[in-house]
C-alpha positions in Angstrom: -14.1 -19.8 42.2 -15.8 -20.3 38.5 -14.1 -20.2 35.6 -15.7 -19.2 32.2 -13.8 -22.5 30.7 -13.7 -25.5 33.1 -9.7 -26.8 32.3 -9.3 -30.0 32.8 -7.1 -31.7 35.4 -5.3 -35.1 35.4 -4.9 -36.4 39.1 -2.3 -39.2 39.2 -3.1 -40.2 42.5 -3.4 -43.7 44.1 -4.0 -41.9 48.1 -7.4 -42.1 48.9 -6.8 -39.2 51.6 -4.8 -36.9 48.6 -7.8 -37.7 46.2 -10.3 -36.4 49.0 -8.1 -33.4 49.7 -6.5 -32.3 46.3 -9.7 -33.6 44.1 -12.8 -33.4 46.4 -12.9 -30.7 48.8 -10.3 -28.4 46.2 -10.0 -28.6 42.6 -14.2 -29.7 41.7 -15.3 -26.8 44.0 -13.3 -24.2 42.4 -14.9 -25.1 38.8 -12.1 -27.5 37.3 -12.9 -31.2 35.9 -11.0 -33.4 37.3 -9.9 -37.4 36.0 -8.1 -39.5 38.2 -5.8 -42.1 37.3 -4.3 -44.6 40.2 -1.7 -45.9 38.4 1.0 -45.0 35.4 -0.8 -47.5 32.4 -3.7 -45.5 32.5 -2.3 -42.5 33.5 -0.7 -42.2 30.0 -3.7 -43.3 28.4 -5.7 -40.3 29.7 -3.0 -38.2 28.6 -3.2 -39.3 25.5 -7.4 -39.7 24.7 -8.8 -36.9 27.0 -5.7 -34.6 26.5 -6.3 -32.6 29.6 -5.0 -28.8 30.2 -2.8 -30.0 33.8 -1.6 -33.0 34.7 -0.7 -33.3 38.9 1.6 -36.6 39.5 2.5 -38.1 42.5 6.4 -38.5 42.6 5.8 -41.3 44.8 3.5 -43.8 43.1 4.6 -47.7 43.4 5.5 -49.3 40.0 6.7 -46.6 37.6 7.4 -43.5 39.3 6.0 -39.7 38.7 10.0 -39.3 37.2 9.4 -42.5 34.6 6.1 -40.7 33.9 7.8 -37.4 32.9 9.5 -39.1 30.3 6.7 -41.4 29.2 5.1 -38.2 28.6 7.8 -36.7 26.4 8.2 -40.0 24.7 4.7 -39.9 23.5 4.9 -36.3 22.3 2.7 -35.2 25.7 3.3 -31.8 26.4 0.9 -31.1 29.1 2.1 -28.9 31.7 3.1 -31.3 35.1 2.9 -30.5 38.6 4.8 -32.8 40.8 3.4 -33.6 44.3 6.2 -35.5 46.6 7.0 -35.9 50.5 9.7 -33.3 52.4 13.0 -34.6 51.7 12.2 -35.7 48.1 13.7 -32.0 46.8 16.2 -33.6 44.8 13.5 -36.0 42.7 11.5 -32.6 42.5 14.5 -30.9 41.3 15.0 -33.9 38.6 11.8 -33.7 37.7 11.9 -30.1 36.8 14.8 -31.5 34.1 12.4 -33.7 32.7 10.0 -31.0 32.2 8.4 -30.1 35.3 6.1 -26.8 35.7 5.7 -26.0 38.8 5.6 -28.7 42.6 4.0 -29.4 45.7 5.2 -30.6 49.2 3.3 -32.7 51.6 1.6 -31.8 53.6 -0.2 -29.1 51.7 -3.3 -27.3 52.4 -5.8 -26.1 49.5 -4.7 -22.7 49.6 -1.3 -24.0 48.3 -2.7 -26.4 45.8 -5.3 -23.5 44.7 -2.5 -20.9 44.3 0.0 -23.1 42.7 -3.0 -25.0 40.5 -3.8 -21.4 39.4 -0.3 -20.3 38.7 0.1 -23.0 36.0 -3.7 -22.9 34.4 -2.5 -18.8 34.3 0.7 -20.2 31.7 -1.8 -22.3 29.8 -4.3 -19.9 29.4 -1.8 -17.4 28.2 -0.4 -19.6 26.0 -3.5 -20.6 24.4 -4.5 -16.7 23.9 -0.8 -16.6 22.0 -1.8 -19.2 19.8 -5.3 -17.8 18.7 -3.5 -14.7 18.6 -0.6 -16.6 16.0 -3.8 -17.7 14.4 -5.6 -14.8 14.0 -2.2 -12.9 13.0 -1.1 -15.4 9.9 -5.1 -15.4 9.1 -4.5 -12.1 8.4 -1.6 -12.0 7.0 -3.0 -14.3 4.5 -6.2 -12.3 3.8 -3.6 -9.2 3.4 -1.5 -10.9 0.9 -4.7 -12.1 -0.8 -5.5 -8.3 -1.0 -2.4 -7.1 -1.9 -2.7 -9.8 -4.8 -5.3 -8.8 -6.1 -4.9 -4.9 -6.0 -2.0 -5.7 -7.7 -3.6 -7.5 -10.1 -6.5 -4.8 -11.0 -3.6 -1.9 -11.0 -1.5 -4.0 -13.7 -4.7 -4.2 -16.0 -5.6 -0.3 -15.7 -2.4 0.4 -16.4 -2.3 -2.4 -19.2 -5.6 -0.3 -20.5 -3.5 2.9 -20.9 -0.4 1.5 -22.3 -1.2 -1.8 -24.4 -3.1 -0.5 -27.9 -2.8 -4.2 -29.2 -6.5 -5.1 -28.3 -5.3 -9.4 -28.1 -2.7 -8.8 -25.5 -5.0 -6.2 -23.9 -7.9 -9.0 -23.5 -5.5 -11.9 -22.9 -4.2 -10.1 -19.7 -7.8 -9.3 -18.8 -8.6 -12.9 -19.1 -5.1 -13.5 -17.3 -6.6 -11.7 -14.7 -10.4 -12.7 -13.8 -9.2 -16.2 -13.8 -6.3 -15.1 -10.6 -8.0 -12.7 -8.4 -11.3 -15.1 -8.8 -9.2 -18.3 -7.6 -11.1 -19.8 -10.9 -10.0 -23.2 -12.7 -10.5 -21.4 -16.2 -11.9 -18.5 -17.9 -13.1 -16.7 -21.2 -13.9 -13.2 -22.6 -16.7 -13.3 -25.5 -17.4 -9.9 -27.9 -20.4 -9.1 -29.2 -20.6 -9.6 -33.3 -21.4 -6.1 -34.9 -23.3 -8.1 -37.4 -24.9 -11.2 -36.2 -25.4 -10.5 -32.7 -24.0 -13.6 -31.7 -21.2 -13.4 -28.6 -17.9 -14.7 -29.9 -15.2 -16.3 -28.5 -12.1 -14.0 -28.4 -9.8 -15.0 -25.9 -9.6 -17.8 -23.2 -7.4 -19.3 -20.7 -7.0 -23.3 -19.3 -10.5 -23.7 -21.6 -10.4 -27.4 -22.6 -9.4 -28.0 -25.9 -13.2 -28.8 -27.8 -14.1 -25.3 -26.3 -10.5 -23.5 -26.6 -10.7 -24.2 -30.8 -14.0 -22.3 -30.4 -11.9 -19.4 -30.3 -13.2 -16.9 -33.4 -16.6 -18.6 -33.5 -20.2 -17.9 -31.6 -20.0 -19.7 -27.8 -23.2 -20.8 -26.5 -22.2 -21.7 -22.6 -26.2 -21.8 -21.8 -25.6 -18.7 -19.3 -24.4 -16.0 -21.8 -27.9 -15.3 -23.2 -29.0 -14.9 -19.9 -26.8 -12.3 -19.2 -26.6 -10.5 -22.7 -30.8 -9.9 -22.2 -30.3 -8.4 -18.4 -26.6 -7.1 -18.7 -26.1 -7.7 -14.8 -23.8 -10.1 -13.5 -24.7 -14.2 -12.6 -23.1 -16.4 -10.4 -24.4 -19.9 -10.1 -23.1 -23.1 -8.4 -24.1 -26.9 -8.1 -27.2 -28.2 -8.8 -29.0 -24.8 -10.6 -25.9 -24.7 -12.9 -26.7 -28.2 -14.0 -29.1 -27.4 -16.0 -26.8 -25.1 -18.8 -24.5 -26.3 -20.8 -21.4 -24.9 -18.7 -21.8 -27.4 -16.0 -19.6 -29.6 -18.0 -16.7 -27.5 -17.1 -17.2 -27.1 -13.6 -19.6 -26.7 -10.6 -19.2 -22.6 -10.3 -19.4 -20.3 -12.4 -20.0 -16.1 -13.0 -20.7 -14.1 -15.7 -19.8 -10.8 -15.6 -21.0 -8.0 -18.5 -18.5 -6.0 -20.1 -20.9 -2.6 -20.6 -21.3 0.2 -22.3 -24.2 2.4 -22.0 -26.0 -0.8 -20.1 -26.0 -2.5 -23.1 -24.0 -6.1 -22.6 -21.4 -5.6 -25.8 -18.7 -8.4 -24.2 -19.0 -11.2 -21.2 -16.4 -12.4 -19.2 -16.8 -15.5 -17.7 -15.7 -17.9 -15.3 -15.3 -21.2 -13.8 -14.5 -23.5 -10.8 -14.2 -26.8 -11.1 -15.2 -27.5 -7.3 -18.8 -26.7 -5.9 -17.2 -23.4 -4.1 -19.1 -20.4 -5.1 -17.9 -17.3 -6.3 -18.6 -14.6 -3.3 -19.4 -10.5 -3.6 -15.7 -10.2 -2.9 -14.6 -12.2 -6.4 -17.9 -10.5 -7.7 -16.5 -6.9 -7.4 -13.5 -7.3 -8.3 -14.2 -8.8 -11.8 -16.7 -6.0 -12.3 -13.8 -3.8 -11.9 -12.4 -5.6 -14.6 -15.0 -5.9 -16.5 -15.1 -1.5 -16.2 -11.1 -1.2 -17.7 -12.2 -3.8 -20.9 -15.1 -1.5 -21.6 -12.9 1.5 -21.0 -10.6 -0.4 -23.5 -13.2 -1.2 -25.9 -14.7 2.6 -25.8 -10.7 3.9 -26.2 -10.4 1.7 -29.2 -13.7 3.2 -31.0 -13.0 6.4 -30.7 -9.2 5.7 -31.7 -10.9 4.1 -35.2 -13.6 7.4 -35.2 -10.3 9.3 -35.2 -8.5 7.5 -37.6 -11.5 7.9 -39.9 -11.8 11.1 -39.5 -8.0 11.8 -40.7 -8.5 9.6 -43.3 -11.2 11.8 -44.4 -9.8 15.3 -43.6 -6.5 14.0 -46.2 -9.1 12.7 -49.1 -10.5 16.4 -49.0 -7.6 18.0 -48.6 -6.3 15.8 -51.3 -9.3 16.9 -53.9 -9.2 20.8 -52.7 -5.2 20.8 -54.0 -6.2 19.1 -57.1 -9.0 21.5 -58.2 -6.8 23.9 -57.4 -4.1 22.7 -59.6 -6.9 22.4 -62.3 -7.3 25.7 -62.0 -4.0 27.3 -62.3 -3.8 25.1 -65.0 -6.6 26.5 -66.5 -5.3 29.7 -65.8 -1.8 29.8 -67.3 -3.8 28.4 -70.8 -5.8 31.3 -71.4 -3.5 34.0 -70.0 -0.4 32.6 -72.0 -1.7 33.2 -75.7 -2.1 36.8 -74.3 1.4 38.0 -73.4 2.8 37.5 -77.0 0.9 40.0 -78.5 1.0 42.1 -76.0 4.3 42.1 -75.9 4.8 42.6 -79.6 1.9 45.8 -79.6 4.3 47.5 -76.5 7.6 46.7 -78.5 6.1 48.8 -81.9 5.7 45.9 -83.9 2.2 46.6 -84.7 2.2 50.5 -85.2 2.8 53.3 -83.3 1.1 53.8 -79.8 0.0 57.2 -77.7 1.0 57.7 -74.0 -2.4 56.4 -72.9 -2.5 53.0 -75.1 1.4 52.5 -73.6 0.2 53.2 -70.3 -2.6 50.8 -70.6 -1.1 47.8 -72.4 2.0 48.1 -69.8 -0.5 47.6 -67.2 -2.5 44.9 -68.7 1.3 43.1 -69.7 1.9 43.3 -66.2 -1.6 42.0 -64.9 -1.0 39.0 -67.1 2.8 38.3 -65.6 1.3 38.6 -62.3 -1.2 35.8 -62.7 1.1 33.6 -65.0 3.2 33.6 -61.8 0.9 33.0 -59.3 -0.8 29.7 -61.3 2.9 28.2 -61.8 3.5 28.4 -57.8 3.5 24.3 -56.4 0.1 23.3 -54.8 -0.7 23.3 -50.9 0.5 20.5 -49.5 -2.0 18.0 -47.7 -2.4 17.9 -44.4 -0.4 15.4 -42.6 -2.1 13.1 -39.9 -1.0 11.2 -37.3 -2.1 7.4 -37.0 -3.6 7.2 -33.2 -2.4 3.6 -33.1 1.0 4.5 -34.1 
């Protein structure tokens, strides 16, 4: 019988017949290595250096006996599963040996078919054991990959959301940089913005940057890598000796730039750094792209929140100057119309002759023209628009 893994057997044996039967002519020809040990010194020994998958003892060895052995095993921390081997009539040392920890026995005489079968029994328990553990294994190595992941979704659903809600632009970008530096495991981080006027990439925010670079903050940074990625607007990740050549290696071994975009042109950078010569993967890579999507959303939202704010501005100045020509020209209005009603009013009363139907008629008319308009030029201008600050 082979086996796919050869599991290795401790014989504790000193019978040169039991060693021909049990190691010779059974275990080695089924596919099992096999060490033998004739006495209990270096019996423990082998326990301890080869560390073998089943360990067979003979309950009957002179000097310490398969029991001491059981709890010299236990004593060192040896948890190898034990089969006992022992003469008919030794049941109750088998029986006490099965309190000290005992997997499984054999009585002499035995054939190979019972040493096989009970051989296989145990190697069955360690096998299945094993495949528990890698299974354990696998399960909390994914269950730390999950929390990782849950992490970091987290992480990237608090900054959209942060993007929506937060319209003070420096909290905004110090929860950005709060969070490229967490979901990229990073030692530090930075977000730079693009000068309107000078070109330059300033320092706007930063987190755990050391303090000759964090007093940068408000002036041009020149890491070595950001004109680099400024000129291609595509993303850079370098590590150990390459990076040595910029001036950013002084902060670390690893580090990524990431553009912050808008219409492919590189208008912000968001950078990164690891101390240790571990580089940042395509998993860290995409996720701070993602990142790097909400601050340009941000960026974009906060343009055309000052495009709207100007345009308010505007709409109230010439709403402003329409009500005040139009003042200007009641004004105007009520001047020229208001030396006309005296003497009118004097011509209908009689005061300066007599008048026909038809000149009554006329002047009435022309009285009550004149009333009309006086009236309408002393009414209160329109009132300006009113506008509502988008940052408000």
């Amino acid at each position: 019988m082979n086996h796919p893994v050869a599991e290795k057997i401790l014989l504790i044996e000193n019978d040169p017949d039991m060693l021909e039967l049990i190691a010779r002519q059974t275990l080695l020809p089924s596919g099992y290595q096999v060490n033998i040990a004739p006495d209990s010194a270096s019996a423990v020994k082998q326990a301890l250096q080869w560390q073998p998958d089943l360990i067979m003892v003979n309950l009957d060895m002179p000097g310490l006996s398969g029991k001491d052995m059981l709890v010299a095993f236990n004593s060192q921390g040896i948890s190898t599963p034990v089969i006992v081997m022992a003469g008919k009539g030794k049941e109750p040392d088998v029986i006490q040996s099965f309190r000290l920890g005992a997997s499984d026995y054999l009585l002499r005489p035995m054939r190979d078919t019972e040493i096989i079968s009970c051989v296989e029994r145990v190697i069955k328990q360690v096998r299945d054991l094993r495949a528990r553990q890698t299974l354990d294994e696998q399960l909390k190595k994914t269950n730390v990959e999950l929390q990782r992941r849950l992490r970091e979704l987290t992480t990237i659903f608090s900054v959209g959301r942060a993007v929506i809600s937060i319209t003070d632009q420096r909290i905004l970008f110090e929860k950005i940089v709060e969070a490229i530096v967490a979901v990229s495991e990073a030692d530090m981080g930075w977000l730079s913005l693009k000068d309107d006027a000078s070109k330059a990439f300033v320092l706007t925010t930063q987190r755990n940057l050391p303090e000759t670079w964090a007093k940068k903050v408000g002036q041009p940074l020149d890491d070595g890598l950001s004109t680099l990625v400024s000129m291609s607007a595509e993303t850079l990740s370098i590590h150990g000796d390459p990076l040595g050549k910029f001036k950013i290696s002084m902060l670390g071994k690893a580090a990524m730039v990431v553009p912050i975009k808008v219409q492919n042109e590189a208008i912000g950078l968001l950078t990164v750094v690891r101390k240790a010569e571990r580089p940042f993967g395509q998993s860290e890579q995409t996720l701070n792209e993602a990142i790097s999507d909400y601050a340009s959303i941000s960026m974009v939202n906060a343009r055309l929140f000052r495009a709207l704010a100007q345009n308010a501005e505007t709409a109230v100045a010439g709403e402003k100057r329409k009500n005040q020509m139009l003042q200007s020209i009641r004004a105007e209005i009520q001047n020229l119309l208001q030396p006309v009603g005296y003497p009118l009013e004097l011509m209908l009363g009689g005061k300066m002759g007599s008048l026909n139907d038809e000149q009554v008629k006329a002047l009435t008319m022309i009285n009550n023209s004149v009333k009309r308009l006086l009236a309408s030029a002393s009414q209160q201008p329109t009132q300006p628009l009113q506008t509502k600050n988008p940052n408000s």
